[in-house]
Short mmCIF file of the C-alpha atoms (twelve columns), coordinates in Angstrom:
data_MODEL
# 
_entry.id   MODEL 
# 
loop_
_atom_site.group_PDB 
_atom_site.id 
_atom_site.type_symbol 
_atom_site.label_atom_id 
_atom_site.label_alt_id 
_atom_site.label_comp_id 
_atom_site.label_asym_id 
_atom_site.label_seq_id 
_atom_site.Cartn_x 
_atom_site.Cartn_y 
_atom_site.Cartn_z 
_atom_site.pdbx_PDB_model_num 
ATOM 1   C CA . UNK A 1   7.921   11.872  38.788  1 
ATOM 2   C CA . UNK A 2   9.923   11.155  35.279  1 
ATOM 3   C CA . UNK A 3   12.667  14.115  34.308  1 
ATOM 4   C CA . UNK A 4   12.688  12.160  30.461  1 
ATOM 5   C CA . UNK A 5   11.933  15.324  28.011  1 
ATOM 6   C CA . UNK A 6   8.127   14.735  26.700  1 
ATOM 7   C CA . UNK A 7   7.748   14.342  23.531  1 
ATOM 8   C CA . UNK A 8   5.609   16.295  21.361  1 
ATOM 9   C CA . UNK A 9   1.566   16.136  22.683  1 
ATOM 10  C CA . UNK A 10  0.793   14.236  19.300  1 
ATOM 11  C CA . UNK A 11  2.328   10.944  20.554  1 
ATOM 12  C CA . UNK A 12  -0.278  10.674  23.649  1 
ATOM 13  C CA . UNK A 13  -2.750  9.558   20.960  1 
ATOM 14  C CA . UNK A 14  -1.025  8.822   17.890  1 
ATOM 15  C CA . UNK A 15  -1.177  4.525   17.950  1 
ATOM 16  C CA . UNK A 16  1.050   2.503   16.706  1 
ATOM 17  C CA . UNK A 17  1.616   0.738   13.302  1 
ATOM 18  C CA . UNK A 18  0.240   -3.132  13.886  1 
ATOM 19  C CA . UNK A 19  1.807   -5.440  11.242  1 
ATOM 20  C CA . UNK A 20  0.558   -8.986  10.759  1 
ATOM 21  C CA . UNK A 21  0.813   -11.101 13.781  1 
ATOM 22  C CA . UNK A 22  3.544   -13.796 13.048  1 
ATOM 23  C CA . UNK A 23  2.340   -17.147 12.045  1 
ATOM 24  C CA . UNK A 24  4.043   -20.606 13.039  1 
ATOM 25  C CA . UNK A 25  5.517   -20.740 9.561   1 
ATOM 26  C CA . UNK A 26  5.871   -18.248 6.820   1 
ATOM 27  C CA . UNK A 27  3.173   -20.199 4.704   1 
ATOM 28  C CA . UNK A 28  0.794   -19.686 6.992   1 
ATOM 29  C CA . UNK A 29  0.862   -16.033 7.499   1 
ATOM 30  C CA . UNK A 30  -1.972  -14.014 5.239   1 
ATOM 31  C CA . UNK A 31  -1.871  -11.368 7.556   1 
ATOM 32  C CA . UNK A 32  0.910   -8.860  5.635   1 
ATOM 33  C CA . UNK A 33  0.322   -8.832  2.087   1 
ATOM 34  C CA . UNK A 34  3.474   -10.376 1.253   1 
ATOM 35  C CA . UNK A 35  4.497   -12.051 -1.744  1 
ATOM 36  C CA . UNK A 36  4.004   -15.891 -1.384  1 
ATOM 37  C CA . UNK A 37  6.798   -16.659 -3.656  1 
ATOM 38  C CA . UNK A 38  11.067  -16.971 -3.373  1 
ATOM 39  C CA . UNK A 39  12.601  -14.248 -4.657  1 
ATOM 40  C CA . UNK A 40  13.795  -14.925 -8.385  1 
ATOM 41  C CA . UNK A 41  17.567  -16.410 -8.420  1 
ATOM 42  C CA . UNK A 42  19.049  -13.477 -10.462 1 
ATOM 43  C CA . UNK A 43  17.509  -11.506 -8.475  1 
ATOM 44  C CA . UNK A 44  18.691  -13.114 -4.908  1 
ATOM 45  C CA . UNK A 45  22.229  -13.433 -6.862  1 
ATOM 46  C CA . UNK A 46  22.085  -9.465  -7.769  1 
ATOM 47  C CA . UNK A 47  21.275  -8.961  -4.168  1 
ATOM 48  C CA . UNK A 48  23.892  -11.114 -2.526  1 
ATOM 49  C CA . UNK A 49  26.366  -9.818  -4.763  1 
ATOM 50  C CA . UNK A 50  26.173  -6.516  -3.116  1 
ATOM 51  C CA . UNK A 51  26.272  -7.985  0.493   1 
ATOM 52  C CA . UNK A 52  30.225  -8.156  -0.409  1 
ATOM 53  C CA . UNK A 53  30.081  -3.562  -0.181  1 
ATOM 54  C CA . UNK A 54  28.380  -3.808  2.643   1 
ATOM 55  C CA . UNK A 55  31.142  -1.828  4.683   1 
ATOM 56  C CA . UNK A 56  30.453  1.520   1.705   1 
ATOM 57  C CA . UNK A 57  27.655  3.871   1.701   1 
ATOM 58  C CA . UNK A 58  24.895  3.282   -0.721  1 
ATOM 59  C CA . UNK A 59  24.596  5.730   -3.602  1 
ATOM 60  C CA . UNK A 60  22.835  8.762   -2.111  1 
ATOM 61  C CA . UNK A 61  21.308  9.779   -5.452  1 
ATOM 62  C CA . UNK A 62  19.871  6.743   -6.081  1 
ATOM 63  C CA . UNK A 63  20.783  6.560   -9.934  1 
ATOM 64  C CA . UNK A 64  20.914  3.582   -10.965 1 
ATOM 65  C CA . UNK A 65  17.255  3.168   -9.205  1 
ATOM 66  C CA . UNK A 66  15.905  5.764   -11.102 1 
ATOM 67  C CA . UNK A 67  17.106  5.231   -14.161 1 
ATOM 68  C CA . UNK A 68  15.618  1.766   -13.894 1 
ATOM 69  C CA . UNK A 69  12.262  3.102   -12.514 1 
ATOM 70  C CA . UNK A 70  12.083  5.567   -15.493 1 
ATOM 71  C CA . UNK A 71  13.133  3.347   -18.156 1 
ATOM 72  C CA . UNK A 72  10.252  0.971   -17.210 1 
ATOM 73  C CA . UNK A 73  7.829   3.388   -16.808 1 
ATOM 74  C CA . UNK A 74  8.531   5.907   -19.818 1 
ATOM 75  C CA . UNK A 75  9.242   8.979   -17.243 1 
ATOM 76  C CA . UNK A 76  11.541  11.385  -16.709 1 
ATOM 77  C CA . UNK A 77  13.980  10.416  -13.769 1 
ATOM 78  C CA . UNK A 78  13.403  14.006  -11.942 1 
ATOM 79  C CA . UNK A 79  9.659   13.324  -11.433 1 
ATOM 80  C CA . UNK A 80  10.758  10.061  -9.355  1 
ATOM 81  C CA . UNK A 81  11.431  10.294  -5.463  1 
ATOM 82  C CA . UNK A 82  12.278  7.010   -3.752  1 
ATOM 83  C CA . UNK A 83  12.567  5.992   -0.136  1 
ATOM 84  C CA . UNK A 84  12.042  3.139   2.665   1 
ATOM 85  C CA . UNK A 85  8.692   1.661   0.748   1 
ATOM 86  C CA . UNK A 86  5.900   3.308   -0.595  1 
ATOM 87  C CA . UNK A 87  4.942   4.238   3.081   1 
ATOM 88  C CA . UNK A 88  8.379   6.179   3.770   1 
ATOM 89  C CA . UNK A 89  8.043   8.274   0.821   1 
ATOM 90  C CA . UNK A 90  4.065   9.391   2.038   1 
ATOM 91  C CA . UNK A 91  5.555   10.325  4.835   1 
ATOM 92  C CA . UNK A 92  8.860   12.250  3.523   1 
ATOM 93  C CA . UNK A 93  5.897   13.936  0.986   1 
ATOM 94  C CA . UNK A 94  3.267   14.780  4.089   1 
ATOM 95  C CA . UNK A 95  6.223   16.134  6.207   1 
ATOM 96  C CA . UNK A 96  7.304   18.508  3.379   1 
ATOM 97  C CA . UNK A 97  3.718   19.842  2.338   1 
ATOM 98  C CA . UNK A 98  1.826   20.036  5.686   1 
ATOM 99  C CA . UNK A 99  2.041   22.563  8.034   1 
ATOM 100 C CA . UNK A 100 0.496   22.590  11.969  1 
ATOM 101 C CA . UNK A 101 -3.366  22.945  11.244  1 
ATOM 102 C CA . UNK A 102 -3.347  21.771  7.604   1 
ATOM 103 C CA . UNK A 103 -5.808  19.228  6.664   1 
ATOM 104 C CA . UNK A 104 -5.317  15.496  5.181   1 
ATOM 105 C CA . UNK A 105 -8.564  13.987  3.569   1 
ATOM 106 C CA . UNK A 106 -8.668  10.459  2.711   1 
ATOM 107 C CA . UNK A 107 -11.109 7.390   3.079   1 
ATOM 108 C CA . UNK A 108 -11.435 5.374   5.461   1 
ATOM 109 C CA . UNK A 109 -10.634 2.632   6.399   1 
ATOM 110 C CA . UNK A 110 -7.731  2.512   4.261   1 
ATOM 111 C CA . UNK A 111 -4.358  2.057   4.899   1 
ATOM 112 C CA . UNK A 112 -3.665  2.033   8.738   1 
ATOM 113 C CA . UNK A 113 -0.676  4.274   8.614   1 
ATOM 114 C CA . UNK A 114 -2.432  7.593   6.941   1 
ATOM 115 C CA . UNK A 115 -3.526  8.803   10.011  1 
ATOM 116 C CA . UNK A 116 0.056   7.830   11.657  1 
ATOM 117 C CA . UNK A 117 2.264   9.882   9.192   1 
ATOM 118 C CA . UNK A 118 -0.733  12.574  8.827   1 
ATOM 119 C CA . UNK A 119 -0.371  13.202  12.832  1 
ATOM 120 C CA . UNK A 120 3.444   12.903  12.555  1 
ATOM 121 C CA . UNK A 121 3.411   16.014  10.317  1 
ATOM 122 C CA . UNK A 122 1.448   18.354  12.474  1 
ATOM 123 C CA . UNK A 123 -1.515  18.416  10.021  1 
ATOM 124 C CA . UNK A 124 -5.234  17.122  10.730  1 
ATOM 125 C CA . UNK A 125 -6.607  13.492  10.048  1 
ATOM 126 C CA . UNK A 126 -9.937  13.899  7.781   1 
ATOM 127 C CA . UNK A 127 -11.197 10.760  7.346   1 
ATOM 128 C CA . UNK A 128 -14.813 10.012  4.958   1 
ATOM 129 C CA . UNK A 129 -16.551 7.039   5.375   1 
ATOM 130 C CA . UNK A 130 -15.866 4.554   2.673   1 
ATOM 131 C CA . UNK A 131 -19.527 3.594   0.970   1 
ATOM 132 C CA . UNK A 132 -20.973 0.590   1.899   1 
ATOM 133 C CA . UNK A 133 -19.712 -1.684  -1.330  1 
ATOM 134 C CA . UNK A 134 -16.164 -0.732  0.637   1 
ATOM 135 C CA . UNK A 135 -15.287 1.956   -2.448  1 
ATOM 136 C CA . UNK A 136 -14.181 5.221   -1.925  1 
ATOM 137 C CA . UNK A 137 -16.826 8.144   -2.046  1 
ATOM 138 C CA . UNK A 138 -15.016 10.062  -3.659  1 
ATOM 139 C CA . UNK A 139 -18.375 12.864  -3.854  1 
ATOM 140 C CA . UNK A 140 -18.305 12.981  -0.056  1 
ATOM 141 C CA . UNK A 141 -14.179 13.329  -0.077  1 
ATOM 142 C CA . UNK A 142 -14.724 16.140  -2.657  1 
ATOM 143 C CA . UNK A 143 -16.736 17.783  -0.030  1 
ATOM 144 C CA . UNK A 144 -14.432 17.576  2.975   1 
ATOM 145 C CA . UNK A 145 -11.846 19.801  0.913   1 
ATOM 146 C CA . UNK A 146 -11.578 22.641  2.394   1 
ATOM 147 C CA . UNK A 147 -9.272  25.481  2.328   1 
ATOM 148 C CA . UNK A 148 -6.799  24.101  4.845   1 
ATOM 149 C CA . UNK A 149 -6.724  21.023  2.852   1 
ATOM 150 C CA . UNK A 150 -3.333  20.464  1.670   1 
ATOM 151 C CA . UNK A 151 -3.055  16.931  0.202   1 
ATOM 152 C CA . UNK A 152 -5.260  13.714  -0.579  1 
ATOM 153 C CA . UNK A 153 -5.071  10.349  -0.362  1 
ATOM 154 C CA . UNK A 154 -7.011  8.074   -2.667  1 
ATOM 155 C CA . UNK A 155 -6.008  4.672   -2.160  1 
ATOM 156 C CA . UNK A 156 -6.389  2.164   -5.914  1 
ATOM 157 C CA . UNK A 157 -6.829  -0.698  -5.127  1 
ATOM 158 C CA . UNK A 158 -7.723  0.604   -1.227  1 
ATOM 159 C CA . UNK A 159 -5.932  -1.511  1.607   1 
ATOM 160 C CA . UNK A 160 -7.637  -3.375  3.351   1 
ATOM 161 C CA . UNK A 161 -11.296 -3.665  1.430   1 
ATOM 162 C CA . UNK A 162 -9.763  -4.170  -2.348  1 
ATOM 163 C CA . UNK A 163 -11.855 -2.205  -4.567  1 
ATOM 164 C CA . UNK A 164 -10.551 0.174   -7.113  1 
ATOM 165 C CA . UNK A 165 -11.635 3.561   -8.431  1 
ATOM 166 C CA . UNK A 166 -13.336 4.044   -11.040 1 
ATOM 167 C CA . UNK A 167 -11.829 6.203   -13.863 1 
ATOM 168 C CA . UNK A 168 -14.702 8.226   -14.686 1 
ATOM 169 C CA . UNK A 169 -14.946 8.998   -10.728 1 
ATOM 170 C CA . UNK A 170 -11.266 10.141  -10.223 1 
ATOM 171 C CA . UNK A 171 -11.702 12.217  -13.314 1 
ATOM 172 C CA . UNK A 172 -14.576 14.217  -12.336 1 
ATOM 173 C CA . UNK A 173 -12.750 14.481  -8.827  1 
ATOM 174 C CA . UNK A 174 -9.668  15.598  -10.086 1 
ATOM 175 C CA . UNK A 175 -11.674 18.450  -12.133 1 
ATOM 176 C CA . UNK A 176 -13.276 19.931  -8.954  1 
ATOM 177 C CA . UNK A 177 -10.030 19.373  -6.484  1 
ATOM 178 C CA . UNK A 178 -8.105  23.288  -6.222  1 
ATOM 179 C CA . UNK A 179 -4.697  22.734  -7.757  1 
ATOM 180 C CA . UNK A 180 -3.128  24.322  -4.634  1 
ATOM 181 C CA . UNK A 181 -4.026  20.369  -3.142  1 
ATOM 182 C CA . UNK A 182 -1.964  17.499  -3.608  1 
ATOM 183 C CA . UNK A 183 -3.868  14.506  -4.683  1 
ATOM 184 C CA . UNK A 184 -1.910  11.291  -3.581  1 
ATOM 185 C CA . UNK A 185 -3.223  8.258   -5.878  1 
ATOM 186 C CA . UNK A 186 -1.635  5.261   -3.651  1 
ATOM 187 C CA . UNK A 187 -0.880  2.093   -6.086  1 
ATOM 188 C CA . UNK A 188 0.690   -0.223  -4.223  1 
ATOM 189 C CA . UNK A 189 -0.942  -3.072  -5.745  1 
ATOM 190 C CA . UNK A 190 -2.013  -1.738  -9.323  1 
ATOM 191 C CA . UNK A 191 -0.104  -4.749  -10.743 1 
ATOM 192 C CA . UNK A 192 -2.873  -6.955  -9.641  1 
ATOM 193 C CA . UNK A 193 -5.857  -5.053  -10.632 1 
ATOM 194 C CA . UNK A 194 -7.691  -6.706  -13.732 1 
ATOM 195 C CA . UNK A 195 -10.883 -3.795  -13.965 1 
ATOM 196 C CA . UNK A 196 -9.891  -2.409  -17.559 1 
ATOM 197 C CA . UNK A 197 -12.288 0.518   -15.947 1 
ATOM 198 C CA . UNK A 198 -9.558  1.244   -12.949 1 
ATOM 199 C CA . UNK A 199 -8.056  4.931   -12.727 1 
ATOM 200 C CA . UNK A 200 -4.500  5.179   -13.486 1 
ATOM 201 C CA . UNK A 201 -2.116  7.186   -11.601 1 
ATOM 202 C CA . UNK A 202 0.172   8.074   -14.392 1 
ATOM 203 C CA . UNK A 203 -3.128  8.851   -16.380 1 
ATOM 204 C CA . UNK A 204 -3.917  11.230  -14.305 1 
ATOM 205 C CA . UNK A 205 -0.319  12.745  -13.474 1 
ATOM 206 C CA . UNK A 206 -0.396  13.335  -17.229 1 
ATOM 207 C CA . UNK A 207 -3.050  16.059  -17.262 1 
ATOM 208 C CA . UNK A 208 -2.413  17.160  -13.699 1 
ATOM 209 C CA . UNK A 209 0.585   18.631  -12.303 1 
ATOM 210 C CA . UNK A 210 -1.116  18.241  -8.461  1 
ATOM 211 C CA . UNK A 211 -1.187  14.460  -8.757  1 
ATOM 212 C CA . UNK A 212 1.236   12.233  -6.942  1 
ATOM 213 C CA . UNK A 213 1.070   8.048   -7.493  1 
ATOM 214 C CA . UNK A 214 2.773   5.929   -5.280  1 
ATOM 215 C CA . UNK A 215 4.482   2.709   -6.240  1 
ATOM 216 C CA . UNK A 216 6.472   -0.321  -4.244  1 
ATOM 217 C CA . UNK A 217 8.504   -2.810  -5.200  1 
ATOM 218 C CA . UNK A 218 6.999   -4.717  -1.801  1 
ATOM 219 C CA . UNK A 219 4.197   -7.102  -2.909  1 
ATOM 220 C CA . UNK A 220 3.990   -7.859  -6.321  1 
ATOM 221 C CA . UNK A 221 7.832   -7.841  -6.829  1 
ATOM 222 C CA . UNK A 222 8.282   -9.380  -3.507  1 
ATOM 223 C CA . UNK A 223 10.913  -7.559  -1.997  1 
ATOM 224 C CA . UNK A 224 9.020   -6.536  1.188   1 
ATOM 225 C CA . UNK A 225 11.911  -7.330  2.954   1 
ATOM 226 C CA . UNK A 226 14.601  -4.586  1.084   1 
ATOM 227 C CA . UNK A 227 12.248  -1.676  1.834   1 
ATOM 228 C CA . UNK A 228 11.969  -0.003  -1.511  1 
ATOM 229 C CA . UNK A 229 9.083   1.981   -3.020  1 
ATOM 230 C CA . UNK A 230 8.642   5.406   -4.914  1 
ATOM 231 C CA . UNK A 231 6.385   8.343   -6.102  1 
ATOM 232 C CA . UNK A 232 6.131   9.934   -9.267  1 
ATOM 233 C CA . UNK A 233 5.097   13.418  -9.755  1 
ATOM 234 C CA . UNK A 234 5.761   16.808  -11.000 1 
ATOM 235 C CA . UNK A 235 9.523   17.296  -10.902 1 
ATOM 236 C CA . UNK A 236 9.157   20.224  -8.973  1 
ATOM 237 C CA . UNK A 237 7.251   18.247  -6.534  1 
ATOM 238 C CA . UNK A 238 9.404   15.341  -6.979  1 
ATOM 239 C CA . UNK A 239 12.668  17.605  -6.260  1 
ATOM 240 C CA . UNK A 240 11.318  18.768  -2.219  1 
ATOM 241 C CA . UNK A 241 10.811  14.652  -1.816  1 
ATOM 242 C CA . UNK A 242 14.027  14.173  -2.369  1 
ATOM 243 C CA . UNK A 243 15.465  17.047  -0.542  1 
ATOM 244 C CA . UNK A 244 13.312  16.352  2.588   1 
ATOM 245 C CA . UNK A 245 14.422  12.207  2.230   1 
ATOM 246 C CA . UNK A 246 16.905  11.560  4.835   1 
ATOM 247 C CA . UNK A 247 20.374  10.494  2.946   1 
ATOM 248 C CA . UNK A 248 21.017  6.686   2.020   1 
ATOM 249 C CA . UNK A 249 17.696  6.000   2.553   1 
ATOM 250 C CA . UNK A 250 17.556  3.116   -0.112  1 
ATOM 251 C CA . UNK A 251 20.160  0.701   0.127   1 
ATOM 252 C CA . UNK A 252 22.197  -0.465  -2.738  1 
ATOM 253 C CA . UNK A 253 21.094  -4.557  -2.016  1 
ATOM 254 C CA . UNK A 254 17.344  -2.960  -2.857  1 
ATOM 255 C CA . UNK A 255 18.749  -0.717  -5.680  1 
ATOM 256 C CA . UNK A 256 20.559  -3.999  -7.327  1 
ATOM 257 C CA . UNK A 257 17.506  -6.462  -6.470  1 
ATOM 258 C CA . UNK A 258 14.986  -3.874  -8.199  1 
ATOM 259 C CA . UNK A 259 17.219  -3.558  -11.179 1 
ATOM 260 C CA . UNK A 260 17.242  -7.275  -11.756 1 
ATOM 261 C CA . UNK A 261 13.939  -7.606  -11.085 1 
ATOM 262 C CA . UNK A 262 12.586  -5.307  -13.641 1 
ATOM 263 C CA . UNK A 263 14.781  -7.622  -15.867 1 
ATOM 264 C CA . UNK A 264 12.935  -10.482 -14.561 1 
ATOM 265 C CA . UNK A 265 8.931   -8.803  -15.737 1 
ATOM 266 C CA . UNK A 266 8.079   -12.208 -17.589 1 
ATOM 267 C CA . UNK A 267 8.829   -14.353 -14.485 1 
ATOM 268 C CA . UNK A 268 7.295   -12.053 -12.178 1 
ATOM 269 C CA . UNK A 269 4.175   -11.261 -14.085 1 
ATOM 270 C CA . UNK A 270 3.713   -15.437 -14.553 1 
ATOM 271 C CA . UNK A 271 3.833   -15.227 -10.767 1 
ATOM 272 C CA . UNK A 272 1.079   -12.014 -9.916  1 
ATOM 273 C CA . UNK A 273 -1.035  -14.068 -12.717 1 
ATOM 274 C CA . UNK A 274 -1.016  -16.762 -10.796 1 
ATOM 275 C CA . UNK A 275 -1.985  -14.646 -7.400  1 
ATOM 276 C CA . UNK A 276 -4.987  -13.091 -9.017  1 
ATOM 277 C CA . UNK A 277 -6.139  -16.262 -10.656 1 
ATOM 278 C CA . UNK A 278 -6.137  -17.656 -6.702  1 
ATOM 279 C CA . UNK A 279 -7.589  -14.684 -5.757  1 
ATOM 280 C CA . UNK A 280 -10.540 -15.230 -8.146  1 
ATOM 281 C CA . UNK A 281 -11.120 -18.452 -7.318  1 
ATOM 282 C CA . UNK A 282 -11.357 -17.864 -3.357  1 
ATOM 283 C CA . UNK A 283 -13.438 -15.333 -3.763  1 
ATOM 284 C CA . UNK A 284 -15.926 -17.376 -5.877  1 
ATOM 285 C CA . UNK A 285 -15.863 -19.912 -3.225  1 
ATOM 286 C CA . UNK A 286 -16.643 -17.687 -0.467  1 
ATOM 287 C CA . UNK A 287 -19.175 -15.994 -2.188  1 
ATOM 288 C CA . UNK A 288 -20.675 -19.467 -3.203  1 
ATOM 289 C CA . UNK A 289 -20.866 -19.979 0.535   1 
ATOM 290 C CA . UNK A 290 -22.765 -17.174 1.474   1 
ATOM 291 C CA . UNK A 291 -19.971 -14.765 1.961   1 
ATOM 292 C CA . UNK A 292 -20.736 -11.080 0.836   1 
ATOM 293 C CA . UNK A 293 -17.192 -9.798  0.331   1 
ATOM 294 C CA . UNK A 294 -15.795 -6.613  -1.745  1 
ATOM 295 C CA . UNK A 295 -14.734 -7.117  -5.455  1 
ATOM 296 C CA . UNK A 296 -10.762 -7.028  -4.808  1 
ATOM 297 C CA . UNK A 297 -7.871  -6.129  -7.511  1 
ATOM 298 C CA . UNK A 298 -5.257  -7.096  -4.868  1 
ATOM 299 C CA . UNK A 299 -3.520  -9.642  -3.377  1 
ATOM 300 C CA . UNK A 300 -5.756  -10.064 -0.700  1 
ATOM 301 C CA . UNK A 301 -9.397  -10.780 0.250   1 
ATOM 302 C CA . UNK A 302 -11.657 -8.580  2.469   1 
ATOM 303 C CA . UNK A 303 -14.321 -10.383 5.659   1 
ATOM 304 C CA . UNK A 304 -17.117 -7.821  6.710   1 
ATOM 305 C CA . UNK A 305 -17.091 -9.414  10.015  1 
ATOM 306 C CA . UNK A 306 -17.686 -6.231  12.292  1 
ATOM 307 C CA . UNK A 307 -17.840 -7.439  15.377  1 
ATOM 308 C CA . UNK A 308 -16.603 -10.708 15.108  1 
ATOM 309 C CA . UNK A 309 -13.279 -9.705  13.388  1 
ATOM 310 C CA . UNK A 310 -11.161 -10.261 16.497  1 
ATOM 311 C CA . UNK A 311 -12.699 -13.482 17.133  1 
ATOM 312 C CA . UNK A 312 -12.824 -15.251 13.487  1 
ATOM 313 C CA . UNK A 313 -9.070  -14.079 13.561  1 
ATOM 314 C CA . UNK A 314 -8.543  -16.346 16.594  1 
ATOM 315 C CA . UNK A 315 -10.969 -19.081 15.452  1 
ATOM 316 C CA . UNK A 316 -8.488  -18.897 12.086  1 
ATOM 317 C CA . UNK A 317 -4.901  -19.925 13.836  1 
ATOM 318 C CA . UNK A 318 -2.690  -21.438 13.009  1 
ATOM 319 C CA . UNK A 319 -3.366  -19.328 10.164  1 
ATOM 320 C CA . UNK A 320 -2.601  -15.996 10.286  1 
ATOM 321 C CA . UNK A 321 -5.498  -13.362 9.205   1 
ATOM 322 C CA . UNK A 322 -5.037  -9.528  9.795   1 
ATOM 323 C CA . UNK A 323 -8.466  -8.662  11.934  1 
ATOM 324 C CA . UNK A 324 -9.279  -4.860  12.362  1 
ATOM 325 C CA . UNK A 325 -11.362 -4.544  15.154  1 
ATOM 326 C CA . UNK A 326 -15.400 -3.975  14.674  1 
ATOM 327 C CA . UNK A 327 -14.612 -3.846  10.790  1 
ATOM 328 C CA . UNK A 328 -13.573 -6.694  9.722   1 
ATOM 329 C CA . UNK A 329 -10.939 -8.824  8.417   1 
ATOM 330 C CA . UNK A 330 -7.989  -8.868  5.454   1 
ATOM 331 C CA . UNK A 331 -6.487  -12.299 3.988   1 
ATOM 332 C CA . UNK A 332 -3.845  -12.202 2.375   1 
ATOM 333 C CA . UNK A 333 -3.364  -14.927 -0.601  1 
ATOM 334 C CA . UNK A 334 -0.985  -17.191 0.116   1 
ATOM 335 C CA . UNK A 335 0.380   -21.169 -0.996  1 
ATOM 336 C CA . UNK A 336 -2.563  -22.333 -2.674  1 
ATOM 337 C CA . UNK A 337 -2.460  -25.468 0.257   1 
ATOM 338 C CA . UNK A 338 -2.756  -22.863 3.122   1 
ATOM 339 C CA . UNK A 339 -5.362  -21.299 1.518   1 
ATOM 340 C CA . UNK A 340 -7.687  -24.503 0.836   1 
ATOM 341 C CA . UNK A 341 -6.859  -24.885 4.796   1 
ATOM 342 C CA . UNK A 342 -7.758  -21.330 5.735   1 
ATOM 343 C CA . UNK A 343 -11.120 -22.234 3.478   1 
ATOM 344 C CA . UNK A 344 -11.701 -24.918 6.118   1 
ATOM 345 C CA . UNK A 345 -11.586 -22.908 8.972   1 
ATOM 346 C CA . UNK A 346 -14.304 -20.644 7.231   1 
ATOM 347 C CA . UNK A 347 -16.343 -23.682 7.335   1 
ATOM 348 C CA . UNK A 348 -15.352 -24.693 11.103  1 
ATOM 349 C CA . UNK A 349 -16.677 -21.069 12.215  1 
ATOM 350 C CA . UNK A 350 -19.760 -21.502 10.341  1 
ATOM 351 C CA . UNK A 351 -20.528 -24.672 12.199  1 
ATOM 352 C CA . UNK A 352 -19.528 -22.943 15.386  1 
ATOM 353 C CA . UNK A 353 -22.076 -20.059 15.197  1 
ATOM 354 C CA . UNK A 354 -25.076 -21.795 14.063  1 
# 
């Protein structure tokens, strides 16, 4: 019998995070959501040149990352809480709000880790079927709020089906949601979304103090790799963030490579221009051959394969697809050549099931 101290009960269900399987080559994995291209060279130079402090503490207050976050949004710098990715600040936020038998509503499926950082914080997973189309029913969501609700997750654009919210519908959700509940608007890829009908987060944070957007620098900025993403809220709600964020949780090689990349917003936008215009035209192809997939303002594509997610994934290797079991599967966009090839292997599993 083991004398190792258990750990809490949680962790005899709670699963674990499954990133995108690893591909033969870089090009060739669409399973993460990553940025297809190099980083910038100013911004690989800004990084590199702090390499050369790596022996000092990063800045624990993160200034010059805030003041670079609120310059380029128009915000104050105390509604801004940064940490390890979008992802590490949800959780930081969750931790701080959510007490043992508090409730977390949010669609689903969504993003794989809600439930993961929901359990982690002693609350209770309260998941509502996403509609059909693969949008968030937000009517139904409005429903499950109860009074041990505590916070909400919408995610715009959602991860991994790629439809946005409609304005009108976050509006009329916001007006019935108590303000005692935090309403999380997750936008980790609002830089590719192209529906001039799309909620806004900062819209919204504007005329209501319980609203919390998140933001990452990981996808379209690519710098997946540095870790480095952000909420903006109320400052008061901002301030426990921070204080709950474990110290020198952003490293100053992130902190230099955001700065110079929000120097770099012509280059970069060039570059998520050219993702969504890829985007578009896959998803015309695949609906030209038969393929009834989701309307997506990401970087990424959505399969309703149900059953057959698992086994499409397989049929797709050497490229790299992210299958969720009975659901289906999520494609990221990649170099425009291993896309055309992942496009053939559509056509190879159509021959192979007729």
């Amino acid at each position: 019998m083991s004398t190792v101290p258990r750990p809490r009960a949680v962790f005899e269900r709670l699963p674990a995070y499954r990133a995108g399987r690893p591909a033969p080559d870089d090009a060739h994995k669409l399973s993460s959501n990553e940025n297809p291209f190099p980083p910038l060279p100013n911004v690989l130079s800004a990084a590199t040149r702090e390499l050369g402090r790596m022996n000092r503490y990063p800045d624990a207050g993160m200034g010059r990352l805030y003041a670079a976050i609120a310059a380029h949004l128009g915000v104050e710098e105390e509604r801004l809480a940064a940490g390890t990715g979008s992802v590490g600040a949800l959780f930081t936020l969750l931790s701080a709000y959510c007490d043992p038998g508090d409730e977390v509503v949010y669609a689903w499926r969504s993003f794989e880790a809600y439930p993961i950082g929901i359990e982690l914080a002693g609350a209770t997973p309260v998941p509502v079927p996403l509609r059909p189309d693969a949008t968030h029913d937000l009517p139904a969501m409005a429903a499950a709020v109860t009074g041990r609700t505590r916070v909400v997750l919408v995610c715009t654009p959602n991860n991994p089906t790629g439809p946005v919210v409609a304005r009108r519908e976050l509006d009329a959700f916001l007006a019935g949601v108590p303000s005692s509940v935090l309403v999380v608007i997750d936008e980790a890829y609002v830089e590719f979304v192209r529906d001039l009908d799309a909620a806004s987060g900062l819209d919204s944070l504007a005329r209501h103090d319980n609203v919390v957007v998140l933001r990452t620098f990981s996808k379209a900025y690519g710098l997946a790799g540095l870790r480095v993403g952000y909420l903006v809220a109320h400052p008061e709600v901002a301030a426990v963030v921070r204080t709950a964020t474990p110290p020198f949780a952003v490293s100053d090689l992130a902190i230099a490579a955001v700065a110079a990349s929000l120097d770099e917003l012509d280059e970069l936008d060039e570059r998520v221009e050219a993702v969504v215009a890829e985007r578009d035209a896959m998803a015309a192809t695949l609906r030209a051959g038969g393929w009834a997939i989701p309307e997506s303002h990401t970087n990424f594509l959505w399969l309703p394969l149900g059953d057959d997610a698992v086994t499409f994934a397989e049929h797709a290797w050497p490229v790299s697809v992210r299958p969720f079991a009975g659901e289906g599967v999520r494609v990221t966009l990649g170099d425009p050549a291993v896309n055309r090839e992942f496009l053939d292997r559509i056509e190879g599993w159509h021959r192979a099931i007729e």
